[in-house]
TORLUM-732012 format. One record per residue: residue number from 1; residue in three letters; chain; x, y, z of N, C-alpha, C in turn. Coordinates in Angstrom, 1 decimal. Layout:
BEGIN
NUM,ALA,A,X,Y,Z,X,Y,Z,X,Y,Z
...
END
This chain:
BEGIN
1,UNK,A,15.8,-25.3,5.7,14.6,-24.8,5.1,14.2,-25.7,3.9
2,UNK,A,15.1,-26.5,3.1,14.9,-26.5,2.0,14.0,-28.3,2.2
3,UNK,A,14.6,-28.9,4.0,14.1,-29.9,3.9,12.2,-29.9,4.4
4,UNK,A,11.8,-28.5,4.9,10.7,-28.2,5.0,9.6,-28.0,3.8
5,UNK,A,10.4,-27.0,3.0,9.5,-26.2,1.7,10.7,-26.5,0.6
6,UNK,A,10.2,-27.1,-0.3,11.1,-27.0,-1.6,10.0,-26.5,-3.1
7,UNK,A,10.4,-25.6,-3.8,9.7,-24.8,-4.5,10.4,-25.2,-6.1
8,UNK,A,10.0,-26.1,-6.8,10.4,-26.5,-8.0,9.3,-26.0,-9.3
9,UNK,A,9.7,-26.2,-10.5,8.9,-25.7,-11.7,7.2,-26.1,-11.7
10,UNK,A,7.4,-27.5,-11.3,6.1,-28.0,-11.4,5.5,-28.9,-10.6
11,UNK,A,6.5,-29.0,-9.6,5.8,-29.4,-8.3,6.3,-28.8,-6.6
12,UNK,A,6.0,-28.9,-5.6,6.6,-28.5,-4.9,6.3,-29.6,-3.5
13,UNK,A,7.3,-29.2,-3.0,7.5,-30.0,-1.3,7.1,-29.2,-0.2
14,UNK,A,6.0,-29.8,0.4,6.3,-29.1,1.9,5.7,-30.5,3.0
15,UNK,A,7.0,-30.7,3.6,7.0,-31.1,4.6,7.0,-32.4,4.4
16,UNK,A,7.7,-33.1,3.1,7.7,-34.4,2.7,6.7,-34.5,1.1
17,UNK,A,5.7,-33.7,1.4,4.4,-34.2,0.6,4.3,-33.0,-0.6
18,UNK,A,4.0,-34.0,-1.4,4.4,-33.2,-3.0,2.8,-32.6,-3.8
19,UNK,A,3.2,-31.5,-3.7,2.0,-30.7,-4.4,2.3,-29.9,-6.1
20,UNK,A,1.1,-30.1,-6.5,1.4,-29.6,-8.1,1.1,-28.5,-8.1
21,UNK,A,2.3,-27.5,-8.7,2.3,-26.0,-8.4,0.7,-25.5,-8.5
22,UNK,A,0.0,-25.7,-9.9,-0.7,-25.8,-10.7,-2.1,-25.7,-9.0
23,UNK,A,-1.9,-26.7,-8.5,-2.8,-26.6,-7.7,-2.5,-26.1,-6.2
24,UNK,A,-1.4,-25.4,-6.4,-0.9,-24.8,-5.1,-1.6,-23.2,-5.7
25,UNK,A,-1.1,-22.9,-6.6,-1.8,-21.3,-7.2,-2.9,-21.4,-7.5
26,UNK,A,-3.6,-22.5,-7.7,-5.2,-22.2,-7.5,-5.7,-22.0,-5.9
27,UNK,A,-5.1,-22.8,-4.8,-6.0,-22.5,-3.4,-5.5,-21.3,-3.6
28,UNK,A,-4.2,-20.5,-3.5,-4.0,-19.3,-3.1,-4.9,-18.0,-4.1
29,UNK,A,-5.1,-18.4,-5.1,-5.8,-17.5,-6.2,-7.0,-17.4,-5.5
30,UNK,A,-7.7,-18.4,-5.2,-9.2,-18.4,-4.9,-9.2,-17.5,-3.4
31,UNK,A,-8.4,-17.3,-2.8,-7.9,-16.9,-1.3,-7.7,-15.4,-1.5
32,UNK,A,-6.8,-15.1,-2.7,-7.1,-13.6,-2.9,-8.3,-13.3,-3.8
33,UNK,A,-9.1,-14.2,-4.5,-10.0,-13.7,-5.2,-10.8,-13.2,-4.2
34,UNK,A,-11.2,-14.0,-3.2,-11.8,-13.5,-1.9,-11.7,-11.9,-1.7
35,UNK,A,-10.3,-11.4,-1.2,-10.2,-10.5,-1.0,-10.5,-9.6,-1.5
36,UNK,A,-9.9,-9.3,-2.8,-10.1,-8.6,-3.9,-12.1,-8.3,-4.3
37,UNK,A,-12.6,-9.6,-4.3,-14.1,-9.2,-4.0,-14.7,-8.7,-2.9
38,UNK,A,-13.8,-8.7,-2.0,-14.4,-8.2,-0.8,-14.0,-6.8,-0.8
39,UNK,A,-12.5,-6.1,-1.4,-12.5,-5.1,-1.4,-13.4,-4.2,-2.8
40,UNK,A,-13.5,-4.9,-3.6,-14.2,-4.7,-5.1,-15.9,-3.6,-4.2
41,UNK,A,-16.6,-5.2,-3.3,-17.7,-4.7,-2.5,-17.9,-3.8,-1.8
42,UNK,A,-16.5,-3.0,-1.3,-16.7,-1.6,-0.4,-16.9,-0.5,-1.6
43,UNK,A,-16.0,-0.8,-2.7,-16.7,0.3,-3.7,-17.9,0.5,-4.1
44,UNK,A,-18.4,-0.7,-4.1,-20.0,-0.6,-4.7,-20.9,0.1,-3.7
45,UNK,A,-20.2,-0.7,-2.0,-21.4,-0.5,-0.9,-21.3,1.5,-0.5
46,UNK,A,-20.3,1.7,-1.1,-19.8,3.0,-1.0,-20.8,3.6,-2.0
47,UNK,A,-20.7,3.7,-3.1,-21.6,4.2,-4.4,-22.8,4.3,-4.1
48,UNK,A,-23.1,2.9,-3.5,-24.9,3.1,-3.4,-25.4,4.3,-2.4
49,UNK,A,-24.3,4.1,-1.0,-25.0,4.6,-0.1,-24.5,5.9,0.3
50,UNK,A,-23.2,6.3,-0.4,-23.4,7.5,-0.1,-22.7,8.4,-1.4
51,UNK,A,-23.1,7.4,-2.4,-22.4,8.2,-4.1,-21.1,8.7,-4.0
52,UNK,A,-19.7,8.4,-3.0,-18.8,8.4,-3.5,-17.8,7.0,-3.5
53,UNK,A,-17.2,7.0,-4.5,-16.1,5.9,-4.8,-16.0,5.1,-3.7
54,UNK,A,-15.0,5.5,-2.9,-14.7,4.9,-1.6,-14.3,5.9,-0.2
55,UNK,A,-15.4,6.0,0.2,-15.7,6.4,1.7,-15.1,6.2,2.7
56,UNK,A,-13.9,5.7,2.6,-13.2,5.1,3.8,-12.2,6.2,4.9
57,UNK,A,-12.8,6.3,5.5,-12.0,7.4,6.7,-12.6,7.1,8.0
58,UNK,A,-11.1,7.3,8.9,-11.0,7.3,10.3,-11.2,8.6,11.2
59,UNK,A,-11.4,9.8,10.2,-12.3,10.7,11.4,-13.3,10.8,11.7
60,UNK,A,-13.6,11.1,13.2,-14.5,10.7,13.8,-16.0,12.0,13.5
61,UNK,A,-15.6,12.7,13.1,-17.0,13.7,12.5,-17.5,12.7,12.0
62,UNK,A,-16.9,12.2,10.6,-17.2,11.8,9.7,-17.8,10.4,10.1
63,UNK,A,-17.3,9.6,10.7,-18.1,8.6,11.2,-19.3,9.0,12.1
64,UNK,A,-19.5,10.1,12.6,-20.8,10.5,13.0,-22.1,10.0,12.0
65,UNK,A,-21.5,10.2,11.3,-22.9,11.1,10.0,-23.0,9.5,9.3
66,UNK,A,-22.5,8.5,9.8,-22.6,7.0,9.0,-23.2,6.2,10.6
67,UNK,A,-23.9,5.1,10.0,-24.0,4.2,11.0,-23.3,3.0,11.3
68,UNK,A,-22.9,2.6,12.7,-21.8,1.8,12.9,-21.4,0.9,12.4
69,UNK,A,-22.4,0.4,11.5,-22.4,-0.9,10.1,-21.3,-0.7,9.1
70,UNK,A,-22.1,0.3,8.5,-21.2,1.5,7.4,-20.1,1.6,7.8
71,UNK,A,-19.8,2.4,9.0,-17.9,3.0,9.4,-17.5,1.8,9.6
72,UNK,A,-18.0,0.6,10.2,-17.1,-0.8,9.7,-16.6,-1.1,8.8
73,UNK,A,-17.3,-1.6,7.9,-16.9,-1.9,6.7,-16.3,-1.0,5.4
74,UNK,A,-16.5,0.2,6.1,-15.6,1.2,5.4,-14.4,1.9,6.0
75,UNK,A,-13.8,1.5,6.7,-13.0,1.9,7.6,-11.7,1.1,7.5
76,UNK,A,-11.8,0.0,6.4,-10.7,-1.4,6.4,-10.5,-0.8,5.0
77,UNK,A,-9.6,-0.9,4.9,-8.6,-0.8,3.1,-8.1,-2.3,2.8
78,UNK,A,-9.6,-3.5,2.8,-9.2,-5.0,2.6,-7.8,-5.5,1.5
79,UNK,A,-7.9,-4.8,1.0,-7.0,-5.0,-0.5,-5.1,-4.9,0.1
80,UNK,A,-5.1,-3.7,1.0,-3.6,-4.2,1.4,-3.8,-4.6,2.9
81,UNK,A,-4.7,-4.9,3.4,-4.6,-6.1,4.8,-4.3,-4.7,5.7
82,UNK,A,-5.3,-3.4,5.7,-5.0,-2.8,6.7,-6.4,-2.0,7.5
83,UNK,A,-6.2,-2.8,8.0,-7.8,-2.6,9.3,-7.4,-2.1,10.4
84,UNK,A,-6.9,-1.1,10.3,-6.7,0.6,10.8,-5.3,0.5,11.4
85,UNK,A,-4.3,0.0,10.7,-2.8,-0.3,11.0,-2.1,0.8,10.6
86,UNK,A,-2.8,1.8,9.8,-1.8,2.7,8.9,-2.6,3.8,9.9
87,UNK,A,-3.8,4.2,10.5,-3.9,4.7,11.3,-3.1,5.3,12.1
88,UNK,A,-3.1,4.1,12.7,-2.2,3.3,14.2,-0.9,3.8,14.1
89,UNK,A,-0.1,3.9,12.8,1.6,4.0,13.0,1.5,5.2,12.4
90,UNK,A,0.8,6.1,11.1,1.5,7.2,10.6,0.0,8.1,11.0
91,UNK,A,-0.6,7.7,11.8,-1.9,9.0,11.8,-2.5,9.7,10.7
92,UNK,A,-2.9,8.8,9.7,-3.8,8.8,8.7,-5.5,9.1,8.5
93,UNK,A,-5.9,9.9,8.4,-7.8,10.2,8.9,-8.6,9.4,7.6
94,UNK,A,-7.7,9.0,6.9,-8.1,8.2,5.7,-7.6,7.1,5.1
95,UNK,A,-7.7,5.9,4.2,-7.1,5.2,3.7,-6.3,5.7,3.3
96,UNK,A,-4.9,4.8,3.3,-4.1,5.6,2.2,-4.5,5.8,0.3
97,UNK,A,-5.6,4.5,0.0,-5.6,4.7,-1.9,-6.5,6.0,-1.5
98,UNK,A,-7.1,6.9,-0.4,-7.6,8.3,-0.8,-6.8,9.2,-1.0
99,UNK,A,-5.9,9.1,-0.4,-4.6,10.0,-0.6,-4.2,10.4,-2.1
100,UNK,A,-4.5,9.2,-2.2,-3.5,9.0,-4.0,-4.5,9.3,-5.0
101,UNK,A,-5.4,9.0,-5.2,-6.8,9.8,-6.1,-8.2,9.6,-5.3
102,UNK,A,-8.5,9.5,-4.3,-9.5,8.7,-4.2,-9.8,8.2,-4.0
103,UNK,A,-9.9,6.8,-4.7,-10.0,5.9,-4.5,-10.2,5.3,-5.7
104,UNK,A,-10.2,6.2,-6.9,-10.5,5.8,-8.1,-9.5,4.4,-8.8
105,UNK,A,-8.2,4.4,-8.7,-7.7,4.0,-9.2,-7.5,2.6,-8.5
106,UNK,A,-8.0,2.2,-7.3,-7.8,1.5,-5.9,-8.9,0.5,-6.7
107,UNK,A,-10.4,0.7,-7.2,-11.8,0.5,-7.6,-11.0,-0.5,-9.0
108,UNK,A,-10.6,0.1,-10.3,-10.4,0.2,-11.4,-9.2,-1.1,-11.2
109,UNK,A,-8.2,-1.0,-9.5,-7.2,-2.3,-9.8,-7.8,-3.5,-9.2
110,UNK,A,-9.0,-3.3,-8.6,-9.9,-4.7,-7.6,-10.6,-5.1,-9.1
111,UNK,A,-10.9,-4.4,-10.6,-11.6,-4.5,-10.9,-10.6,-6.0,-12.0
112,UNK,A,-9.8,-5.3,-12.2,-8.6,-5.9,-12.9,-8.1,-7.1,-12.5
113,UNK,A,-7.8,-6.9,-11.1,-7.4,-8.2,-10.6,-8.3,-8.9,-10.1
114,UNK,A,-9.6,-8.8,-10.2,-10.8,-10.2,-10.1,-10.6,-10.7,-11.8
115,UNK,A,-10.2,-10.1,-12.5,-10.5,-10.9,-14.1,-9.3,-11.8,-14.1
116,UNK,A,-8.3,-11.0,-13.9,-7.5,-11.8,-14.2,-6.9,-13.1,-12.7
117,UNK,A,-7.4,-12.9,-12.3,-7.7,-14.1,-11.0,-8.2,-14.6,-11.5
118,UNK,A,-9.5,-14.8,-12.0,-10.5,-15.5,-12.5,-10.1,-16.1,-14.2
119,UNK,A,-9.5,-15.2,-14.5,-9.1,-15.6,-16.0,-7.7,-17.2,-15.5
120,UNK,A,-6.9,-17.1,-14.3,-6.1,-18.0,-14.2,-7.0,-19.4,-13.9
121,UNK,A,-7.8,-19.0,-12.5,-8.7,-19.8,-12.1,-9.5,-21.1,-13.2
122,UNK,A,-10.2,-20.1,-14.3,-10.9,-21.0,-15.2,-10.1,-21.7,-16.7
123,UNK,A,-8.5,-21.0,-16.1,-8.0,-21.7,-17.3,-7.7,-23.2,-17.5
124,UNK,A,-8.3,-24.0,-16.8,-7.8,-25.5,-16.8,-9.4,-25.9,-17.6
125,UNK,A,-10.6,-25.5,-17.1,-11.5,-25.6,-18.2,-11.3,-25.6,-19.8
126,UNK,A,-10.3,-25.0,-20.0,-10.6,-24.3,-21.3,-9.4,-25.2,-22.0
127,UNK,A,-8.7,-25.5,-21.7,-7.6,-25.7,-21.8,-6.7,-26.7,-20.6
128,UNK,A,-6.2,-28.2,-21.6,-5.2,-28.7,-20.4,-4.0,-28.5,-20.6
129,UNK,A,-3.8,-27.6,-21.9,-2.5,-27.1,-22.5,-2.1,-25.7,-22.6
130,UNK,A,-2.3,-25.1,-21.7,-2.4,-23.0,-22.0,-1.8,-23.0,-22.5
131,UNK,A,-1.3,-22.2,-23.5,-0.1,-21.1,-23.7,0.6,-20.1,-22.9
132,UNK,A,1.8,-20.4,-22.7,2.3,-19.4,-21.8,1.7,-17.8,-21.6
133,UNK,A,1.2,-17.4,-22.7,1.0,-15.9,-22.6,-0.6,-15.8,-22.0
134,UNK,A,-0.9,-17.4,-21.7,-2.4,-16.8,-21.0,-2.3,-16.7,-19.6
135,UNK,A,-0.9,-16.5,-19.1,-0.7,-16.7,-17.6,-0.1,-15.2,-17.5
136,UNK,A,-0.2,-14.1,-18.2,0.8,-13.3,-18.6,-0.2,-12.1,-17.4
137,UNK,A,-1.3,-12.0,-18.4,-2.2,-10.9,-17.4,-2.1,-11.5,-15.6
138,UNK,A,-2.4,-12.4,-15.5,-2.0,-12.8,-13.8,-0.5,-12.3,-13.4
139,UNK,A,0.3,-12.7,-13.8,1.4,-12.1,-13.8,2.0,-11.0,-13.7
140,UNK,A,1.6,-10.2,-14.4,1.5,-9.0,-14.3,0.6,-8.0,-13.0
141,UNK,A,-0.5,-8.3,-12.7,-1.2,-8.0,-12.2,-1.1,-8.5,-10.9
142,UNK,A,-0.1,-9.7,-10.0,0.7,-10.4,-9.4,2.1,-9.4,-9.4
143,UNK,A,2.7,-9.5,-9.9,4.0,-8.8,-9.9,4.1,-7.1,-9.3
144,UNK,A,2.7,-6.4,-10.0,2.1,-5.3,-9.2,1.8,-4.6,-8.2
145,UNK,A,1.2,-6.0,-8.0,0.9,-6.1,-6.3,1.7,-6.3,-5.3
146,UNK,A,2.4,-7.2,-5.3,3.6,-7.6,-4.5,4.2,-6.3,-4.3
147,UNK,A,5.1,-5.6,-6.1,6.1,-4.5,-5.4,5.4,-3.1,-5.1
148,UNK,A,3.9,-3.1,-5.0,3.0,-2.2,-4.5,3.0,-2.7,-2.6
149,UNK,A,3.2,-3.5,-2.1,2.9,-3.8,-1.1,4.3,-3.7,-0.2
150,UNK,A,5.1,-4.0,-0.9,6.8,-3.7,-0.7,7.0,-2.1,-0.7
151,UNK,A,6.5,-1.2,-1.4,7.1,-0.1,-1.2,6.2,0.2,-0.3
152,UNK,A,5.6,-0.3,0.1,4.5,0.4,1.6,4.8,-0.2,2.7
153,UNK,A,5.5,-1.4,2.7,6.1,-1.7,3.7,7.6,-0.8,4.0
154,UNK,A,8.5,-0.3,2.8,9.1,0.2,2.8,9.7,1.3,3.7
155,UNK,A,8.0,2.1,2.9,8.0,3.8,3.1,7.6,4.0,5.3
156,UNK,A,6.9,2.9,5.5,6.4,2.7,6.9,7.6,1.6,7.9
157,UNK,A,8.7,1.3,7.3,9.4,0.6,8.0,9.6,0.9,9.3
158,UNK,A,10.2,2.0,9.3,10.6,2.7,10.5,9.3,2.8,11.5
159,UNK,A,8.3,3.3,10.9,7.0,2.6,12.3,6.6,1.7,12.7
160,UNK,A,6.7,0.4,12.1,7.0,-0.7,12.3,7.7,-1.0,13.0
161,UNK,A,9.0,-0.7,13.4,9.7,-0.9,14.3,9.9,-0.2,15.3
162,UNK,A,9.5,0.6,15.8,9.0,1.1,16.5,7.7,0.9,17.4
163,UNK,A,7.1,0.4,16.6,6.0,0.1,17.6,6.3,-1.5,17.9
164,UNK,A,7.2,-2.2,17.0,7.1,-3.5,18.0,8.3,-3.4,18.4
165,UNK,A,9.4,-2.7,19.2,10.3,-2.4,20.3,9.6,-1.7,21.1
166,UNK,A,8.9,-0.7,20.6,7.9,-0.1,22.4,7.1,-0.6,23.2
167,UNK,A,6.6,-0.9,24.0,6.1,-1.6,24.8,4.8,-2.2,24.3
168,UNK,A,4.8,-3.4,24.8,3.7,-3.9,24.1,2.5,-3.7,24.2
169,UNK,A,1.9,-3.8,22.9,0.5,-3.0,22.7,0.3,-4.2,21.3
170,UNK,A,-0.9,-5.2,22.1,-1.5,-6.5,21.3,-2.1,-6.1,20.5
171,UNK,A,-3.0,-4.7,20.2,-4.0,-4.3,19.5,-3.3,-3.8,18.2
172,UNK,A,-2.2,-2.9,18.4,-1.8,-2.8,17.0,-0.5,-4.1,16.3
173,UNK,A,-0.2,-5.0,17.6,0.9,-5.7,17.0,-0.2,-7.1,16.0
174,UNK,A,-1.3,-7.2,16.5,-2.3,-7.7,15.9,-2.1,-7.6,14.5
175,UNK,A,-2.5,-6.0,14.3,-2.9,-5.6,12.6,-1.8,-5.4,12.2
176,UNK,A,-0.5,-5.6,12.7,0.7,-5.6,11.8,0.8,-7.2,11.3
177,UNK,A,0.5,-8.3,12.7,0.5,-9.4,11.7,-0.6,-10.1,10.6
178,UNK,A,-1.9,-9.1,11.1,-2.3,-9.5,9.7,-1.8,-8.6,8.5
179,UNK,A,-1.3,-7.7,8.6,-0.5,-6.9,7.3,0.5,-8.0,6.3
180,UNK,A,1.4,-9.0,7.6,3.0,-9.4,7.1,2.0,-10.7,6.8
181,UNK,A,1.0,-11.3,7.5,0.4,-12.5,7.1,0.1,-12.0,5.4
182,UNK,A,-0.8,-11.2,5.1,-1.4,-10.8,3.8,0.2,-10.6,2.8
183,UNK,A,1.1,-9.7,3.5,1.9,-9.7,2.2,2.6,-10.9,2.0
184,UNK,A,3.1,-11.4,3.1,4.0,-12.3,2.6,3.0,-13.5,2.1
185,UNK,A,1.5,-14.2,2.0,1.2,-14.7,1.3,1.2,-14.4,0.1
186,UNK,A,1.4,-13.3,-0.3,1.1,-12.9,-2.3,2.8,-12.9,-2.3
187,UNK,A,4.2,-12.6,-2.0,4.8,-13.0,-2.4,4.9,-14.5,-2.4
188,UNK,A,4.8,-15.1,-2.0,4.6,-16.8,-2.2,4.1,-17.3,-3.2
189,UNK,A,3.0,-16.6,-3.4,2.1,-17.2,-4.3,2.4,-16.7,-5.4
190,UNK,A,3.0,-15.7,-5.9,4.0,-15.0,-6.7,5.0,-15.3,-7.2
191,UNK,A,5.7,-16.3,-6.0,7.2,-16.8,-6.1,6.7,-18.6,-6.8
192,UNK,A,5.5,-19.3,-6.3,4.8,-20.3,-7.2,4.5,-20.1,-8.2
193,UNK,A,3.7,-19.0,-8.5,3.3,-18.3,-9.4,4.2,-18.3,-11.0
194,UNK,A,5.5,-17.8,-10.9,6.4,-17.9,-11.7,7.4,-18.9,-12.0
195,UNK,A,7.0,-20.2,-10.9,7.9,-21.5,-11.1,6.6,-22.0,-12.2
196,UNK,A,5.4,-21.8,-12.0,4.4,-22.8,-12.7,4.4,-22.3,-13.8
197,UNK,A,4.7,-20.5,-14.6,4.9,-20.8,-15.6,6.3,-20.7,-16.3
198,UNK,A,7.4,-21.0,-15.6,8.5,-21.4,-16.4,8.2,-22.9,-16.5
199,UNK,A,7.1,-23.7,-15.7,6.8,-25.1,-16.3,6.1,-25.0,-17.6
200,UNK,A,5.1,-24.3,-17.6,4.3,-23.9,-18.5,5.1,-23.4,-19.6
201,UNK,A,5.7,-22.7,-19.5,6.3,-22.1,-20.4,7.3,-23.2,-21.4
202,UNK,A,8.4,-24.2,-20.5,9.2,-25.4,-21.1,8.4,-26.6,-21.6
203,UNK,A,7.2,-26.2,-21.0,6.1,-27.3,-22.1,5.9,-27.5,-23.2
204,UNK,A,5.4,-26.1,-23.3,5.1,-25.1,-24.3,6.3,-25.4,-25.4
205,UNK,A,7.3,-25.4,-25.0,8.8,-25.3,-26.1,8.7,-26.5,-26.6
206,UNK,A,9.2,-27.6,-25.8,9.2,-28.8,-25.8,8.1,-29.6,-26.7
207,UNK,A,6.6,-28.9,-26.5,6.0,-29.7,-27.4,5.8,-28.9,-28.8
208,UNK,A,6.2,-28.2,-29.1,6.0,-26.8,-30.0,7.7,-27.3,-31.1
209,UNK,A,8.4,-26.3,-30.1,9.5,-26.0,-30.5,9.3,-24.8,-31.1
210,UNK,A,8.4,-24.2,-30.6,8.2,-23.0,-31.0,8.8,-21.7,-29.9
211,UNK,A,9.2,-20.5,-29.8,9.3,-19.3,-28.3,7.7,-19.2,-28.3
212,UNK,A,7.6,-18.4,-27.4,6.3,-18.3,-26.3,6.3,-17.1,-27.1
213,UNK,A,7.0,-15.8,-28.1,6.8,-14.3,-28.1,7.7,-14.8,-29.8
214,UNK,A,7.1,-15.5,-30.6,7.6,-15.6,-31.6,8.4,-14.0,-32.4
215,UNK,A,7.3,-12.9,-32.7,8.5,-11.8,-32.8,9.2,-11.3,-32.3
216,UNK,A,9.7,-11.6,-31.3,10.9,-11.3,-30.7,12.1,-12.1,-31.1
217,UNK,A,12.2,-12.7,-31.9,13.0,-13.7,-32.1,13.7,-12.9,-33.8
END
């Protein structure tokens, strides 16, 4: 493995050819900013057109009363890569973030994690020297996500396996691999993510000699 992908502080290997972390978490940032604006957009498309938060449900009354435009695009929960997979394995008549408030709090983390995507994204503008602690909000907000996506892979394991030992059925093994596609890209980018700034961070010392959290010291 290690002669395929090699994953270092400030650069990385794959496949012979050497990439700077730096611009390995920028393609993947811009790749979930995507997302995250696309899920950001079902809140809004939700608000306007039928004034609640997020509208997303798989019963079929309910898609009566929408037209087939609308139950599309409201019917996918973009943000954890499930376009009717959670359906499919636990018989869900809703997204799972309705379950949990709503969708309120689902709105308020698309809203957070475009800033701070965007806050990583435009940091080379600003700066060819960050400080470690401006990589902190991504990080966080990264770290979130991942073990949010882990315990839902978790809590649904057992259907998962189950449906890929039962006979084959392409339609749901589909939306499982875009599920494991979507997670295991954010742990990656996660796991880069935190090599670039322990680079950032030994920079930081090195030209300083200063800690990154001076009262703590």
């Amino acid at each position: 493995m290690g002669k395929i992908m090699q994953i270092e502080d400030e650069h990385s290997w794959l496949c012979g050819v050497r990439l700077r972390n730096g611009r390995v978490v920028s393609w993947l940032a811009l790749l979930q900013l995507f997302v995250t604006i696309v899920s950001l957009a079902q809140h809004v498309f939700s608000l306007i057109h039928f004034r609640k938060i997020f509208l997303c449900s798989f019963n079929e009354t309910l898609s009566l009363q929408r037209t087939d435009e609308y139950s599309s695009f409201l019917s996918y929960d973009v943000i954890i890569f499930d376009f009717g997979l959670f359906h499919e394995l636990i018989h869900v008549q809703e997204c799972i973030a309705n379950y949990l408030d709503g969708g309120y709090m689902r709105c308020l983390w698309c809203i957070g994690q475009v800033l701070a995507t965007l806050g990583l994204l435009f940091l080379p503008c600003f700066t060819k020297q960050p400080h470690p602690l401006m990589l902190w909000p991504i990080l966080i907000v990264q770290n979130s996500y991942c073990f949010g996506l882990m315990i839902l892979t978790i809590a649904t394991a057992d259907k998962f396996l189950v449906s890929l030992l039962s006979p084959l059925n392409g339609h749901v093994n589909i939306r499982i691999l875009v599920f494991f596609v979507g997670t295991l890209t954010n742990h990656f980018l996660n796991y880069v993510l935190w090599h670039y700034y322990w680079h950032i961070e030994a920079d930081f010392k090195e030209r300083t000699g200063l800690d990154v959290v001076p009262f703590w010291v």
